[in-house]
PDB file of N, CA, C and O in Angstrom:
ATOM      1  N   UNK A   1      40.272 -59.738 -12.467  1.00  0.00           N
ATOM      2  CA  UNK A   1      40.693 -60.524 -11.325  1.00  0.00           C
ATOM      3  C   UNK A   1      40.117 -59.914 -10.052  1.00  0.00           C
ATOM      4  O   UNK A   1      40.346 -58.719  -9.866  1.00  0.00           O
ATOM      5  N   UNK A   2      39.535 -60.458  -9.323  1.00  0.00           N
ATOM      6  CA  UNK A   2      39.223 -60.373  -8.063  1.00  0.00           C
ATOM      7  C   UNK A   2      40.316 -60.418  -6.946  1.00  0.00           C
ATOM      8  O   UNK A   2      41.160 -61.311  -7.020  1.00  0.00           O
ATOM      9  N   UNK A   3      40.369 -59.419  -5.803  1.00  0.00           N
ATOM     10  CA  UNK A   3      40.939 -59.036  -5.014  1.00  0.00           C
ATOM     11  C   UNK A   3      40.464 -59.414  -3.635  1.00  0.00           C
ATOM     12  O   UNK A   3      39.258 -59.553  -3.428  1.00  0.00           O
ATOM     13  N   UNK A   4      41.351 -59.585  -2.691  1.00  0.00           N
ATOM     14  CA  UNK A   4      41.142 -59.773  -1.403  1.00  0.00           C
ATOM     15  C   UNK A   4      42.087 -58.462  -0.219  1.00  0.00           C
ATOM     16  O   UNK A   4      43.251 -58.282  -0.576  1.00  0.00           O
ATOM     17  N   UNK A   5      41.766 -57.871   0.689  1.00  0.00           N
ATOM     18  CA  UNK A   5      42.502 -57.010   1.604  1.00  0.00           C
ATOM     19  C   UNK A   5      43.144 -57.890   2.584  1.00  0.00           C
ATOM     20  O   UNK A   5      42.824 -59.051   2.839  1.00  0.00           O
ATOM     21  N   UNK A   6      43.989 -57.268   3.047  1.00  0.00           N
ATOM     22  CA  UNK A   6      45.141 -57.905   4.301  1.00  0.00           C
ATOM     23  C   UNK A   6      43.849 -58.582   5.556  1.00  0.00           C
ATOM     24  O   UNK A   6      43.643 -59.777   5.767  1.00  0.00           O
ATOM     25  N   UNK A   7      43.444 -57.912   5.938  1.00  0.00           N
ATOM     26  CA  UNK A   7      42.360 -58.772   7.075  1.00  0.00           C
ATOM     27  C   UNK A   7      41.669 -59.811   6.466  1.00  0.00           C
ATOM     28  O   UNK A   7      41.641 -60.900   7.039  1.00  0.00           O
ATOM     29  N   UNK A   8      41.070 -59.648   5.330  1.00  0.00           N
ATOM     30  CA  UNK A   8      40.550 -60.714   4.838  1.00  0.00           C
ATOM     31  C   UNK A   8      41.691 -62.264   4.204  1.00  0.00           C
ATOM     32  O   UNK A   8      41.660 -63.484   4.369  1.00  0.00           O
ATOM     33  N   UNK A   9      42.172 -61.733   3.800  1.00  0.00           N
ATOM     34  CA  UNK A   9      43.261 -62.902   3.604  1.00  0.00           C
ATOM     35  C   UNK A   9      44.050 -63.576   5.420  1.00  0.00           C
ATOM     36  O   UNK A   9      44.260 -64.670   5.945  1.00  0.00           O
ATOM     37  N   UNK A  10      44.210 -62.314   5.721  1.00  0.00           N
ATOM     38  CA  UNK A  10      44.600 -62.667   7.617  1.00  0.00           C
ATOM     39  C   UNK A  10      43.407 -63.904   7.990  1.00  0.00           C
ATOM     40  O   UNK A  10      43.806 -65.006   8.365  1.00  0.00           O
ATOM     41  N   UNK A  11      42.428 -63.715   7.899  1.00  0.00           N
ATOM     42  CA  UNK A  11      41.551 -64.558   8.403  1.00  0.00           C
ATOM     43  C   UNK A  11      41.199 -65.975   7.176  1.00  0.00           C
ATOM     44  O   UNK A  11      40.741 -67.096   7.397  1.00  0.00           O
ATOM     45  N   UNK A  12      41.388 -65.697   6.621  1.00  0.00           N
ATOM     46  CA  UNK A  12      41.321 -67.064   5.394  1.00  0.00           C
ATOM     47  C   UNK A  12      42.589 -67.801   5.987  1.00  0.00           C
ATOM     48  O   UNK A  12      42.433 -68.774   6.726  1.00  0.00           O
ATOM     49  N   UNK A  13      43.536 -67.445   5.739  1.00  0.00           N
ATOM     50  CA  UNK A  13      44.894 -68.154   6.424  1.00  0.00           C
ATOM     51  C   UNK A  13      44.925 -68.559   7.526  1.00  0.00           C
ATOM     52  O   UNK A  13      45.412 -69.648   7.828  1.00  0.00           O
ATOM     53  N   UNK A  14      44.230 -67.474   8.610  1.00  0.00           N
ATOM     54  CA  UNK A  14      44.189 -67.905   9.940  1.00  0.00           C
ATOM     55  C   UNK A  14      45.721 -67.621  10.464  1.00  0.00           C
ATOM     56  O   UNK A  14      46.382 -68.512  10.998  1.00  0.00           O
ATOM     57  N   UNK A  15      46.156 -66.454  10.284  1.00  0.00           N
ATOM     58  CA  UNK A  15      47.555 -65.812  10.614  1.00  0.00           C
ATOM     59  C   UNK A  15      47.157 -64.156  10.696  1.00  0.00           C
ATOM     60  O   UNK A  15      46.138 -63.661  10.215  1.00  0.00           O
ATOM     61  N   UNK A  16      48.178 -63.466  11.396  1.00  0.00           N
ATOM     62  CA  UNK A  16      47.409 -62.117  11.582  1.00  0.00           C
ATOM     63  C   UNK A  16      47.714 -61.301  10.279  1.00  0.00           C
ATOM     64  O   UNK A  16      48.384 -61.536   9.273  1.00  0.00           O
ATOM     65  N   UNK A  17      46.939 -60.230  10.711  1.00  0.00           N
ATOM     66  CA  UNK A  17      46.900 -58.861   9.378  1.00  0.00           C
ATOM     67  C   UNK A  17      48.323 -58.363   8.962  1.00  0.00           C
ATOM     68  O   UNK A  17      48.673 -58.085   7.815  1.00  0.00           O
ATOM     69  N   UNK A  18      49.043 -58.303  10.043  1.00  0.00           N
ATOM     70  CA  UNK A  18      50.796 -57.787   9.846  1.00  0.00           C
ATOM     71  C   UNK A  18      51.598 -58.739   9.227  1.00  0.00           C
ATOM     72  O   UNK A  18      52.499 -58.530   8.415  1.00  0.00           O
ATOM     73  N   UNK A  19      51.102 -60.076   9.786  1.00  0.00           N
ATOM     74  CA  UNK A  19      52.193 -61.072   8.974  1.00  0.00           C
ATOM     75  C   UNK A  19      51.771 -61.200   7.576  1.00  0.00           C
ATOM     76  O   UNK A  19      52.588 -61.893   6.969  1.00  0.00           O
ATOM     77  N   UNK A  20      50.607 -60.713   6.679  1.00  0.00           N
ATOM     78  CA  UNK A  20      50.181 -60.618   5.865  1.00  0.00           C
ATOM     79  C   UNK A  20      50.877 -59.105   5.278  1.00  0.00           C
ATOM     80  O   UNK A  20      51.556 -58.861   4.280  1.00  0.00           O
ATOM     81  N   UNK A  21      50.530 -58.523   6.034  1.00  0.00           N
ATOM     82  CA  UNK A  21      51.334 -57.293   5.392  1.00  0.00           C
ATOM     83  C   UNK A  21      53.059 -57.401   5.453  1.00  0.00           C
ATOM     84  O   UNK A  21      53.629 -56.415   4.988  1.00  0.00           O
ATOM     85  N   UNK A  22      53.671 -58.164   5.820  1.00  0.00           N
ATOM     86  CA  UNK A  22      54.846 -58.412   5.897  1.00  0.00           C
ATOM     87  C   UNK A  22      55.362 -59.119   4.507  1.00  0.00           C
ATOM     88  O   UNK A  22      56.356 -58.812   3.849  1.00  0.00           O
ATOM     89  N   UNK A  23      54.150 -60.426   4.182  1.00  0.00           N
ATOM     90  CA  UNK A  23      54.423 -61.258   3.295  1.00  0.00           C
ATOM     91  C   UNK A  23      54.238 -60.393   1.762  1.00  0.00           C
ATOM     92  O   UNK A  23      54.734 -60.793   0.708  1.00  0.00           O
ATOM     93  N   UNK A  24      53.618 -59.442   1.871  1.00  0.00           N
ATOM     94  CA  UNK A  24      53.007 -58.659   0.813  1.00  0.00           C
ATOM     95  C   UNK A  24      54.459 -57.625   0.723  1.00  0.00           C
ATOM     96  O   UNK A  24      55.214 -57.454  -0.235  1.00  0.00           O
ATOM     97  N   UNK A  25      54.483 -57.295   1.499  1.00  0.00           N
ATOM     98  CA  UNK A  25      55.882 -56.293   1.394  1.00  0.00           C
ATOM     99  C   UNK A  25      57.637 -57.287   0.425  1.00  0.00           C
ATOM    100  O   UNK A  25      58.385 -57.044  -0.523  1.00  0.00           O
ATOM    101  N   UNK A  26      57.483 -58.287   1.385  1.00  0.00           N
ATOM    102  CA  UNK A  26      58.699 -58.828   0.971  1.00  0.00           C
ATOM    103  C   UNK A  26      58.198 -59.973  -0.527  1.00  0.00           C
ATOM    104  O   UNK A  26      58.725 -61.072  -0.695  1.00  0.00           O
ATOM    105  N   UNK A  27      57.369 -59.532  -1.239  1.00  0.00           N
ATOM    106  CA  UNK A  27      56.732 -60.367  -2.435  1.00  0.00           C
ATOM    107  C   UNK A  27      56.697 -61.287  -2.371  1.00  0.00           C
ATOM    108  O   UNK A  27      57.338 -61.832  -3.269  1.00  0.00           O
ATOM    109  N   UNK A  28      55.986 -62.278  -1.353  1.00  0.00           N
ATOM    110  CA  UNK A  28      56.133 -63.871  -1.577  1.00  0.00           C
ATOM    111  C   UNK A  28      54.596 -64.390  -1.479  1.00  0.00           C
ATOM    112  O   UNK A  28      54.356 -65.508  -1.024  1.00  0.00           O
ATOM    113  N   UNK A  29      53.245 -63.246  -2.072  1.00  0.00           N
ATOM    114  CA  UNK A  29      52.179 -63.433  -2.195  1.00  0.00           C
ATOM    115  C   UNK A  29      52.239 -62.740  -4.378  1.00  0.00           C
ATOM    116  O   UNK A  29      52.351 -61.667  -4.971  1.00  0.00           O
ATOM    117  N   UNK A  30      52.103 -63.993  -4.679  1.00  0.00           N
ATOM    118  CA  UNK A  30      52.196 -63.785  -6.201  1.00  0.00           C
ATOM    119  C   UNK A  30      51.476 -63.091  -6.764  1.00  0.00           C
ATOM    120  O   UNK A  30      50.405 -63.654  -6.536  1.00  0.00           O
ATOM    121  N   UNK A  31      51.196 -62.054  -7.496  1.00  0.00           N
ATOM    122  CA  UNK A  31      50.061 -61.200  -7.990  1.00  0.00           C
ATOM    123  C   UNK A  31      49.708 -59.717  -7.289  1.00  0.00           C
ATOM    124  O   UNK A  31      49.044 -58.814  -7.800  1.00  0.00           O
ATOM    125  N   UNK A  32      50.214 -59.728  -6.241  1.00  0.00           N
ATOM    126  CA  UNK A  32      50.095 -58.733  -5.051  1.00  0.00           C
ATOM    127  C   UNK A  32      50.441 -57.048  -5.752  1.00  0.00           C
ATOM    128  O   UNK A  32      51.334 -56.618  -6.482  1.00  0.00           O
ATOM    129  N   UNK A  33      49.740 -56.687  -5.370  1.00  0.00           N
ATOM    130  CA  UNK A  33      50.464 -54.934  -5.919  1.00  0.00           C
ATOM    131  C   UNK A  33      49.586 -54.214  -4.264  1.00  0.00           C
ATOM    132  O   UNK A  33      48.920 -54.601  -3.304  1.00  0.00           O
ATOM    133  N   UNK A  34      50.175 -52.994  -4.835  1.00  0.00           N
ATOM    134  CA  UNK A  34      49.570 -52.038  -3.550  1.00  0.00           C
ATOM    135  C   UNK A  34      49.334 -50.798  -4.450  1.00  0.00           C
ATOM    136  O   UNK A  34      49.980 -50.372  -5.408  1.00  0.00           O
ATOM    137  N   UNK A  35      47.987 -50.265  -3.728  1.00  0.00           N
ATOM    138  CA  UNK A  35      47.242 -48.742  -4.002  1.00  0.00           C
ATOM    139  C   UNK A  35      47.493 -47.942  -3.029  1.00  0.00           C
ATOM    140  O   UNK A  35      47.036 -48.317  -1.950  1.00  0.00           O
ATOM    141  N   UNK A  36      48.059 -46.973  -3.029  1.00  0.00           N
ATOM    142  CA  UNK A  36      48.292 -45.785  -1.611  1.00  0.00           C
ATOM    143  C   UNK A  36      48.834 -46.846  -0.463  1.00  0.00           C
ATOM    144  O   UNK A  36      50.009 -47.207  -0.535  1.00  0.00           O
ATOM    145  N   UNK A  37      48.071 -47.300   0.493  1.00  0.00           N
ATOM    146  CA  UNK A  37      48.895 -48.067   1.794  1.00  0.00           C
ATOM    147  C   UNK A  37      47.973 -49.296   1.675  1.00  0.00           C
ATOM    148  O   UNK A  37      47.935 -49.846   2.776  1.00  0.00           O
ATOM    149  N   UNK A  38      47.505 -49.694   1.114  1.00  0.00           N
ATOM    150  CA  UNK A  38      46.171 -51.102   0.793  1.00  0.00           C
ATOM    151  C   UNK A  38      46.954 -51.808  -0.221  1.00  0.00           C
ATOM    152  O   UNK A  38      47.380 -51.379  -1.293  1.00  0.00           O
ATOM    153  N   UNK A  39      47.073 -53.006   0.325  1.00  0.00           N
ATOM    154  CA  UNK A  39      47.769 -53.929  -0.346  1.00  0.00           C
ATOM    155  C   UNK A  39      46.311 -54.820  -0.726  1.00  0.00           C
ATOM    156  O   UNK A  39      45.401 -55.072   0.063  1.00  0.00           O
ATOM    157  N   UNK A  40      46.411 -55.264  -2.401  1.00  0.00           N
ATOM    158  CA  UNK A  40      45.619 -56.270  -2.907  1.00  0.00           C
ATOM    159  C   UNK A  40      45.776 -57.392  -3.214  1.00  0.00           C
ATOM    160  O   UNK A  40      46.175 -57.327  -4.377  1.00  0.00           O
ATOM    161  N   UNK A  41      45.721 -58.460  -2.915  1.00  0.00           N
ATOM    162  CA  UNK A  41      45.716 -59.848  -2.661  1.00  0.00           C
ATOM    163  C   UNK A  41      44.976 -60.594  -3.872  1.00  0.00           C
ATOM    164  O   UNK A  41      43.748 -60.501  -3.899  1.00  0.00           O
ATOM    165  N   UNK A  42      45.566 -61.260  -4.784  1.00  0.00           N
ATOM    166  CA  UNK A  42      44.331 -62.328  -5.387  1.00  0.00           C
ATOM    167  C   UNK A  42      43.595 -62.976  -4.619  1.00  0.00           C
ATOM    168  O   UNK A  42      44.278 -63.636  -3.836  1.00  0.00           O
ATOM    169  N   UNK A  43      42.657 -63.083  -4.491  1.00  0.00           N
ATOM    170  CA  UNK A  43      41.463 -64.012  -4.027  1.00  0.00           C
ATOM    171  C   UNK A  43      41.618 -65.384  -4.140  1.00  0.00           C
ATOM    172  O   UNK A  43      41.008 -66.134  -3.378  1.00  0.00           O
ATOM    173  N   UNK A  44      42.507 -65.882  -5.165  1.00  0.00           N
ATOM    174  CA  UNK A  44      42.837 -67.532  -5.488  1.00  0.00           C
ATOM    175  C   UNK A  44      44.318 -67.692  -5.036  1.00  0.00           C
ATOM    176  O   UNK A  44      44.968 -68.654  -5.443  1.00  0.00           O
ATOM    177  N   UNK A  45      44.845 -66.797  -4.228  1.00  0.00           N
ATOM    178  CA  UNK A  45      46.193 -66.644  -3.564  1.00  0.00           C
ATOM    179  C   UNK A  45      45.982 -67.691  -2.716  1.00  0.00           C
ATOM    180  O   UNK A  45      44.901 -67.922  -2.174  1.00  0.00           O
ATOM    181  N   UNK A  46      47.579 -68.715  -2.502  1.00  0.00           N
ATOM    182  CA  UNK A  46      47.886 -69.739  -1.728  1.00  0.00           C
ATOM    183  C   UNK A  46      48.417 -68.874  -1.001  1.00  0.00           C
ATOM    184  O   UNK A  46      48.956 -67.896  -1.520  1.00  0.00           O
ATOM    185  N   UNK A  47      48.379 -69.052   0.425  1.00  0.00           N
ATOM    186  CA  UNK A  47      48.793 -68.768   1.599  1.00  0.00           C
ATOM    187  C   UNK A  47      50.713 -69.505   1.351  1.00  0.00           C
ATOM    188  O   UNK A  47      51.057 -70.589   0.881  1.00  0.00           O
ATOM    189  N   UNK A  48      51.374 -68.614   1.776  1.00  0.00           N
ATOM    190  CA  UNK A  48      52.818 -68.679   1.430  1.00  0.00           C
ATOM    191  C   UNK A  48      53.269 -69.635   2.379  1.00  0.00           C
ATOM    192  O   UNK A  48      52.473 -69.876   3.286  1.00  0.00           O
ATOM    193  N   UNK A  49      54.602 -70.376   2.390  1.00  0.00           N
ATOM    194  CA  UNK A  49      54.698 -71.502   3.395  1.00  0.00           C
ATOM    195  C   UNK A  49      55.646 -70.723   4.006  1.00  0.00           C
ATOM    196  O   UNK A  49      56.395 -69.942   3.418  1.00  0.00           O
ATOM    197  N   UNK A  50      55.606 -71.004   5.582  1.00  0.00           N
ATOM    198  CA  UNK A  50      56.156 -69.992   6.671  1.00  0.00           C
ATOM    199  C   UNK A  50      57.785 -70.382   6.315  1.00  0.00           C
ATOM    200  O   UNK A  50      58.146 -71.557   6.376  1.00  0.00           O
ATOM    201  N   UNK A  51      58.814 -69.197   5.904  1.00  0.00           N
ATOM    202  CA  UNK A  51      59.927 -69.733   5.855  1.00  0.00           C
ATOM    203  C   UNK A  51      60.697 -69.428   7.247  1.00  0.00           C
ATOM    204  O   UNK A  51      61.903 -69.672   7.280  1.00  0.00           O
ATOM    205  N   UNK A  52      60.131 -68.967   8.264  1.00  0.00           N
ATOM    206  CA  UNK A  52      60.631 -68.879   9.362  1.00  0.00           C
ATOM    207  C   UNK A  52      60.615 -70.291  10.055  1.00  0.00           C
ATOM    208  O   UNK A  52      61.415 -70.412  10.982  1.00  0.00           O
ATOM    209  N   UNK A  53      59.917 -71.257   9.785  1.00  0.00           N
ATOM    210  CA  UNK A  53      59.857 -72.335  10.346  1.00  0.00           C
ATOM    211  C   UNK A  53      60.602 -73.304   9.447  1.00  0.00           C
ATOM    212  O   UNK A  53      60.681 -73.168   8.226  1.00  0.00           O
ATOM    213  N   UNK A  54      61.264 -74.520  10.308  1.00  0.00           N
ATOM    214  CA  UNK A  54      62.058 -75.566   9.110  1.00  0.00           C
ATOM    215  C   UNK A  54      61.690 -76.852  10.057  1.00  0.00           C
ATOM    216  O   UNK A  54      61.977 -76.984  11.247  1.00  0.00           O
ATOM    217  N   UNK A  55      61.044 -77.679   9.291  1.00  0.00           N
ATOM    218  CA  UNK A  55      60.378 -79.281   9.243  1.00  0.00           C
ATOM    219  C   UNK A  55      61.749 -80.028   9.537  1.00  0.00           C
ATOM    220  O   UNK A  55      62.859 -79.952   9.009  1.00  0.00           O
ATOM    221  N   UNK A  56      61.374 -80.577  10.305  1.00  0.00           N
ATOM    222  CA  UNK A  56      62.374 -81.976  10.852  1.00  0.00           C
ATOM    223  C   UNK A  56      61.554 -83.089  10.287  1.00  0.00           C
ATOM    224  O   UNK A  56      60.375 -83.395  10.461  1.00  0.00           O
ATOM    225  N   UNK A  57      62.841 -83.789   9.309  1.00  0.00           N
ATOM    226  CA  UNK A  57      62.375 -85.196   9.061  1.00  0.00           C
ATOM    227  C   UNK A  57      62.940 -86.211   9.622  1.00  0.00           C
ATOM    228  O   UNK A  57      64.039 -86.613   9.240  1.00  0.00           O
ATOM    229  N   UNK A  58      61.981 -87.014  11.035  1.00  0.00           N
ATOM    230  CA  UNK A  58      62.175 -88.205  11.916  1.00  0.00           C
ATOM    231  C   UNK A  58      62.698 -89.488  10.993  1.00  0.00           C
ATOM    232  O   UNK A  58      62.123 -90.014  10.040  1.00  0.00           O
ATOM    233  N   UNK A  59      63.508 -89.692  11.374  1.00  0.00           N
ATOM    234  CA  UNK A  59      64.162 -91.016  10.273  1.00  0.00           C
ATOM    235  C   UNK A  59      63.989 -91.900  11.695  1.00  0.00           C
ATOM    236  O   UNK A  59      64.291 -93.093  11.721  1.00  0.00           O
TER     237      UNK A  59
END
């Protein structure tokens, strides 16, 4: 399996390096492990849906 680093996934997503390292910490990037302080990313990783934000549905 091919791997991706926190900046590189930061910029695929288009969200910063910390909120990536945040999402990696609290496991909601599937496959994710960490080596020393380098967190590894699958490469075919979906970008996680922001649960800080909540969708209003306009009726």
């Amino acid at each position: 399996m091919e791997y991706m680093s926190c900046p590189e996934a930061a910029k695929k997503w288009g969200i910063s390096e910390r909120r990536v390292q945040i999402l990696c910490k609290e496991d909601r990037i599937p496959g994710v492990s960490k080596i020393g302080y380098m967190w590894l990313i699958p490469k075919d990783a979906e970008k996680p849906v922001d649960a800080r934000r909540k969708e209003f549905k306009h009726e």
